[in-house]
C-alpha positions in Angstrom: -23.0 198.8 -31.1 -26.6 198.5 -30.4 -26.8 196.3 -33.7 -24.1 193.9 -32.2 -26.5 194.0 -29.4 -29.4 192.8 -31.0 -27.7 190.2 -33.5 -26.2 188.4 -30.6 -27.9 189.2 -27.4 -29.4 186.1 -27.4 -30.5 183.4 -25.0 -28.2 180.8 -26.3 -25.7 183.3 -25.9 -26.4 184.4 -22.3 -26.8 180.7 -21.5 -22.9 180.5 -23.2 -21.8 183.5 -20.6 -23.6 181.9 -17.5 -22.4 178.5 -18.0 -18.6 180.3 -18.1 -19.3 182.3 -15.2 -20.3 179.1 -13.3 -16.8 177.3 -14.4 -15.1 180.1 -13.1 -16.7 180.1 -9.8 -16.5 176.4 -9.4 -12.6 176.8 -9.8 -12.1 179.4 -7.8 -14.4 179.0 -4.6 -13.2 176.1 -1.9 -16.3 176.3 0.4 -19.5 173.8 0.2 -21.3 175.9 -2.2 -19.2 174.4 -4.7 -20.8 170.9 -4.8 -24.3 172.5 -6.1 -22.4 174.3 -9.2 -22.4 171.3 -11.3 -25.6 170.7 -11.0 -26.3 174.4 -11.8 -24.3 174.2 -15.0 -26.1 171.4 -16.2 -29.5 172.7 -15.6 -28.2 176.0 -17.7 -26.8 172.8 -20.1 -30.0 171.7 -21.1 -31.5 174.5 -21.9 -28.7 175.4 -23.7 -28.8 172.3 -26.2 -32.9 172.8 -26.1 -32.8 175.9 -26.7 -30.0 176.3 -29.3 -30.1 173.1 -30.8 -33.0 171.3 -30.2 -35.4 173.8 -31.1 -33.3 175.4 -33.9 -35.0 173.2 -36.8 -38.4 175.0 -35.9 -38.0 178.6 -35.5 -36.3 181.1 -37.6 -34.4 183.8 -35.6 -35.2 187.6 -36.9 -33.4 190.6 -35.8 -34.5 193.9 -37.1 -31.4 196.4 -37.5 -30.7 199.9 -38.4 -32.5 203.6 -36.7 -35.3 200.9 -35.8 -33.7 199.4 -32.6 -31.6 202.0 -32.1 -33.3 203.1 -29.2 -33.9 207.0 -31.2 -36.8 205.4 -33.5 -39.8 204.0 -30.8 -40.1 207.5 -28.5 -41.2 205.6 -25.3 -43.9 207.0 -22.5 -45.5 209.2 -24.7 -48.9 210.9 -22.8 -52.1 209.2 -23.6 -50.6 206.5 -26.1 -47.9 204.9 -24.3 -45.2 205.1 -27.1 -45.4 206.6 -30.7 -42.7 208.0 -33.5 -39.9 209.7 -33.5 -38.9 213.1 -33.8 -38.3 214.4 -37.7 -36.0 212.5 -39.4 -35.5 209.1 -41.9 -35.0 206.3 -40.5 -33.1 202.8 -41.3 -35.3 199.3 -41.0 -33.4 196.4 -41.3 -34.4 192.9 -41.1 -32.6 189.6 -41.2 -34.2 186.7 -40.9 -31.2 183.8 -40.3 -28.9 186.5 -41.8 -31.0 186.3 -44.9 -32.0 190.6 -45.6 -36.0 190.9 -45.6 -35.6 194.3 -46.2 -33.7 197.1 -45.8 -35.6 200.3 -46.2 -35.8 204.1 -44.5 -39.1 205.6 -42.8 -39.5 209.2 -43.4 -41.0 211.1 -40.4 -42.1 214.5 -40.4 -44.8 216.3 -37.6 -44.8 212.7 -36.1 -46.4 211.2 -39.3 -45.3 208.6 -42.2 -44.4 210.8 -45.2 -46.8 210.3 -48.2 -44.7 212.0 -50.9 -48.2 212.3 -52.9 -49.6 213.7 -50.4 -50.9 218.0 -51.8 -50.2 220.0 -48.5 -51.9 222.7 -50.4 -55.8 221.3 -51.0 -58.2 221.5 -48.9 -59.4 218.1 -48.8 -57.4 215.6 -46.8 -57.8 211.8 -46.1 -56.3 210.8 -42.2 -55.1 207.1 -43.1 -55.2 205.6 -39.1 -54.2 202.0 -38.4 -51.1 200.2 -37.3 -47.5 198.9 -39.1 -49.9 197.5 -42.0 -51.1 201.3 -42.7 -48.1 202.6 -42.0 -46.1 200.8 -44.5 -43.5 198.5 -42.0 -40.9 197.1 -44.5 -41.4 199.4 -47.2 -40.2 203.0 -48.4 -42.3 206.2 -48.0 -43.3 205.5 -51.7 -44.8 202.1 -51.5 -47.4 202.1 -48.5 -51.3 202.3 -49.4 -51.4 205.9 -48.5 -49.0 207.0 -51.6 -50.6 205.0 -53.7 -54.1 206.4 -53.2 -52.9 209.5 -53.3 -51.7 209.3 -57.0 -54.2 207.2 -57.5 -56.3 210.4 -57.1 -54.2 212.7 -59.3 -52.8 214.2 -55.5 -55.6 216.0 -55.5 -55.8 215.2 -50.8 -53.4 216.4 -48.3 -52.3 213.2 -47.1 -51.5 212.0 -43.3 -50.7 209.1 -42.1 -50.8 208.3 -38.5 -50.5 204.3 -38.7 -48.1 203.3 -36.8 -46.2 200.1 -35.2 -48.3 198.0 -33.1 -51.1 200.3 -32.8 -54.9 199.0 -32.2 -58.2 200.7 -31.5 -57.0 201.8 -27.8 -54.3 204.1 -29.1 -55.9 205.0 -32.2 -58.9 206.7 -30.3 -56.4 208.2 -28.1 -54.7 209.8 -30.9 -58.2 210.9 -32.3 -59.2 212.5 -28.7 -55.9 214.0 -27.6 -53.3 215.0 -30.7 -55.7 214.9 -33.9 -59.0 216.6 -33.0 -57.6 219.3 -30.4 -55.3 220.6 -33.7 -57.9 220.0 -36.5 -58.8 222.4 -39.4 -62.3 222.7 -39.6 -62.3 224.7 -43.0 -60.6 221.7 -44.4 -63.0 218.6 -45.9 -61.8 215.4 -44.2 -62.3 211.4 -45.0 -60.6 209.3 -42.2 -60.0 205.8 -42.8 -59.3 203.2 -39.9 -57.7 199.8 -41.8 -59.2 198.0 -39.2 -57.8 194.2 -38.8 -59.3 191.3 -36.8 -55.9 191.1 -34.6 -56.3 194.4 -33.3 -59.0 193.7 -30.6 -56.2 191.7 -28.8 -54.0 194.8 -28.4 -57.0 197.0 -26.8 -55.9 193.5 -23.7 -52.4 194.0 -23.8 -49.5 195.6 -26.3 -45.9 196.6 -26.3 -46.0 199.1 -23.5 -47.3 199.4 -20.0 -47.7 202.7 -20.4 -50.5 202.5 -23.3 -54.4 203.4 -22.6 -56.5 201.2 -20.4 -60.0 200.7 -21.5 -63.1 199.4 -20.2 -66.7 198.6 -21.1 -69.1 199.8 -18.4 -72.9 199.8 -18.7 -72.8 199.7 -23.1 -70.2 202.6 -22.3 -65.8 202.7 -23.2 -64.5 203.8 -20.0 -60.6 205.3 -20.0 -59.4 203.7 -16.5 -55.8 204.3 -16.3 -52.6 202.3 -18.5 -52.1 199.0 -19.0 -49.6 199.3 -15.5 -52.4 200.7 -13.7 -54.6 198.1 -14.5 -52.0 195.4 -13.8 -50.7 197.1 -10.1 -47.1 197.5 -11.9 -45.3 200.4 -10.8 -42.4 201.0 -12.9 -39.2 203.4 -12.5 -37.0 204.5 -15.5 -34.6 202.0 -15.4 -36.5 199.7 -14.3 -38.6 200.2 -17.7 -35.3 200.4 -20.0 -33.8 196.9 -18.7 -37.2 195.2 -17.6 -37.8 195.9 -21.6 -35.0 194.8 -22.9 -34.8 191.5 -21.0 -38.5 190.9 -22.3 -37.6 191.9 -25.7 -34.2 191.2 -27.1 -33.9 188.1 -24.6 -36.9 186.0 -23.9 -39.5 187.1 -26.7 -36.7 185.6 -29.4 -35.9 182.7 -27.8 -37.1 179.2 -28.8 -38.4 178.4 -26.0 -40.7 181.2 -25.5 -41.7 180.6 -29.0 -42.2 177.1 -28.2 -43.9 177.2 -24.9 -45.5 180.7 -24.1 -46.8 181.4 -27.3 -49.9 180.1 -29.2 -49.6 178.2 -32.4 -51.0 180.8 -35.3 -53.4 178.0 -36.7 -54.9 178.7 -32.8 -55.1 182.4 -33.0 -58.4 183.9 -35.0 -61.0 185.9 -34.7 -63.6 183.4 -33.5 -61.4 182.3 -30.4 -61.3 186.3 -28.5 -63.6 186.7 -26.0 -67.1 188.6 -27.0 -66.3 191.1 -23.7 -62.8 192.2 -26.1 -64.6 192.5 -29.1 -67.1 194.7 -27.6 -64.3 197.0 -26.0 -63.0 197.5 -29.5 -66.4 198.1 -31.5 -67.1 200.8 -28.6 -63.8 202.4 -29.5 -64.4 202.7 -32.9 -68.0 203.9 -32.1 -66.7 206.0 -29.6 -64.3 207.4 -32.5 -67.1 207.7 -35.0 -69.0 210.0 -32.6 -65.9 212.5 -31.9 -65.5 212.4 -35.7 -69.2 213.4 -36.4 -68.7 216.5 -34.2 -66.0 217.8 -35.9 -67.9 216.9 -39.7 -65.0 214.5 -40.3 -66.5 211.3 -42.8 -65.6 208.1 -40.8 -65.2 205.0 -43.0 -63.8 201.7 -41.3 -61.5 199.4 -43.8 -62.5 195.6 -42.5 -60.8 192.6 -43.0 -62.1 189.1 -44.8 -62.1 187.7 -40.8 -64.1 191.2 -39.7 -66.2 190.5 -42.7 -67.0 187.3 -41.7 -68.7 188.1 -38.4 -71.8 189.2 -37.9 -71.6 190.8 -34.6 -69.6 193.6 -35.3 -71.1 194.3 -38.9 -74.5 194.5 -36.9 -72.9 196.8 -34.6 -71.8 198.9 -37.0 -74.9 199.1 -39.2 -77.2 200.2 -36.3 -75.0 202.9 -34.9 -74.1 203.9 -38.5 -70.5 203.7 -38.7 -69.9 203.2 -42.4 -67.4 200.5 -43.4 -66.1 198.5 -46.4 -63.8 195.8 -47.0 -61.4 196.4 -49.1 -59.7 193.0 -49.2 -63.2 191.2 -50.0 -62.6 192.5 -53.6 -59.1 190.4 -53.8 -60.5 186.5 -54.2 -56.8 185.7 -53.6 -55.7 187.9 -50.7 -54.5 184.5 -48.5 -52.7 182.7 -51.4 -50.9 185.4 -54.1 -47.3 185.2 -52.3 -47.1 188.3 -54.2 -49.0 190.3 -51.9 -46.9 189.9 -48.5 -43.6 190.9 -47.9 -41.3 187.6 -47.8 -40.5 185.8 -44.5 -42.5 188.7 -43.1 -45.8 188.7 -44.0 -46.7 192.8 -43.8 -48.2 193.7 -46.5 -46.2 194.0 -50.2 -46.0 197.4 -51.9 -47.9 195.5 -54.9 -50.3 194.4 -53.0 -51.0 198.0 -50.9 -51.1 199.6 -55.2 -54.2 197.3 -55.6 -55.8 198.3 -52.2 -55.3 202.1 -53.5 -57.1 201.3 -56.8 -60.2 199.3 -54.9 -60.1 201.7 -52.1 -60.6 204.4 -54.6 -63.5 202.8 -56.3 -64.8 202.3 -52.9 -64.9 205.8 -52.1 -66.7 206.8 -55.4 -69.0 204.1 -54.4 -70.1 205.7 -51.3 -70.7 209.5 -53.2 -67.6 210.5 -52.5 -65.9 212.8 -55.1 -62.2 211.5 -55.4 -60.7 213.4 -58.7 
């Protein structure tokens, strides 16, 4: 049922049921009312034939399926992050872009984590993996994201976890680190934690998929916790107002043409040199902010940059005078933007080839730095 849902509750479609409910109406009422209905219906018309047909030739509609939309997968108003994973379990992803298949893969989630089947539960040294779909492996199976593959590119000799998830950016990441990881951490175990940190990430630490995530702010050189996203914006939501307010925004408007068209910014527009200086420095003082918590628990904190990151001196500045330790990972691949290879098609997550190399240069990164690895 809720797959039916999501293949065909569409704006075209509830333009289709409006237009009949108007017809109806205009045959059935006698009073003056009924001399403005035409005028309604064509109105609803137009956007009908815009939407549907007009703008049909430049957007592609995609529809994710399976345990993903279910409703059981995303586990909604979660304390401190906003939303996060579901309880144990696999998981179907399905994706269709104009009913072509993507993919159509299963998520493994156990203790709220990604399962890394090479992951050794019983060694004492473990690598935390943080990040968002990218890290987490969105479109592939348990045994294709980066995390497997580092880990038997290092003989499994780490216990393994992986706490990328959909969507995430700094905000929820250091609220992860502060609240769920730190509060339950083994100090007698040797840890690395790596934060895949991607240029589009700052944006989120603005605004993300729920209200309900952590509200950030820089005051005086300091990150400031202020509320949620809801707080800051004065919205005050109940339960169903959240269920249905989400999935009008979602399933409805977000897919439609015309919000593609007209409220959204052409990708050759969005980069890192266009966000605002006062955002990037919100998300540098997370990840400093993070680097300091992991120091006082003797946890090694190494940020994975991308080429954009790498490009920009600001925040490599940043990070060399408060001695937050980074690489970049993807500066080693001279044709990261043009080997179709390495993106998942029509999707553009990352491919499970292109995640094996990032192991094998991660790796070598690691030894790099004095790490021992095997």
């Amino acid at each position: 049922m809720i797959d039916l849902l999501n293949k065909y509750l569409t704006l075209g479609n509830c333009l289709i049921i409006v237009i009949i409910f108007l017809v109806f109406v205009f045959f059935k009422i006698k009073n003056r009312i009924k001399i403005i209905i035409p005028y309604i219906i064509s109105i609803v018309l137009c956007l009908y034939v815009y939407e549907v047909i007009i703008l049909k030739s430049e957007y592609t509609f995609s529809v994710n399926l399976g345990d993903y939309s279910s409703g059981r997968y995303f586990k909604k108003q979660v304390p401190n992050l906003g939303y996060g994973p579901p309880d144990d379990g696999e998981y179907t992803s399905i994706k269709l872009i104009d009913s072509d298949t993507v993919y159509n893969v299963a998520y493994s989630i156990k203790d709220k984590l990604r399962v890394t089947p090479s992951s050794n539960k019983n060694s004492e040294n473990q690598i935390i993996f943080l990040g968002c779909s990218q890290t987490f492996g969105e479109g592939l199976n348990d045994n294709q994201t980066l995390a497997n593959y580092f880990g038997e590119e290092t003989d499994k000799v780490f216990m393994i976890r992986n706490y990328g998830f959909h969507g995430y950016g700094p905000h929820n990441i250091h609220s992860l680190i502060k609240n769920n990881i730190l509060p339950n951490y083994n100090q007698k175990i040797k840890t690395i934690a790596i934060y895949d940190f991607y240029w589009y990430h700052i944006n989120r630490a603005v605004s993300n998929v729920s209200g309900q995530e952590p509200w950030y702010e820089e005051e005086n050189g300091e990150i400031v916790l202020k509320g949620t996203f809801d707080d800051r914006d004065g919205i005050v939501k109940t339960g169903y107002y959240n269920k249905y307010y989400d999935a009008l925004r979602n399933r409805i408007i977000r897919r439609s043409n015309i919000y593609k068209k007209h409220f959204t910014n052409p990708s050759s527009d969005i980069a890192l040199k266009n966000i605002d200086k006062h955002d990037i420095n919100r998300t540098i003082l997370l990840i400093e902010d993070i680097s300091e918590m992991f120091k006082t628990y003797n946890i090694d904190f190494v940020v994975n940059i991308d080429t954009q990151i790498a490009q920009n001196s600001h925040i490599k500045n940043f990070f060399n005078e408060n001695e937050i330790g980074f690489i970049c990972i993807e500066c080693d691949i001279p044709d990261i933007n043009t080997n179709e290879s390495y993106r998942i098609p029509l999707d553009g997550h990352n491919s499970s080839s292109l995640n094996e190399k990032k192991a094998n240069i991660l790796r070598l990164k690691l030894l790099s730095l004095g790490y021992k690895i095997n």
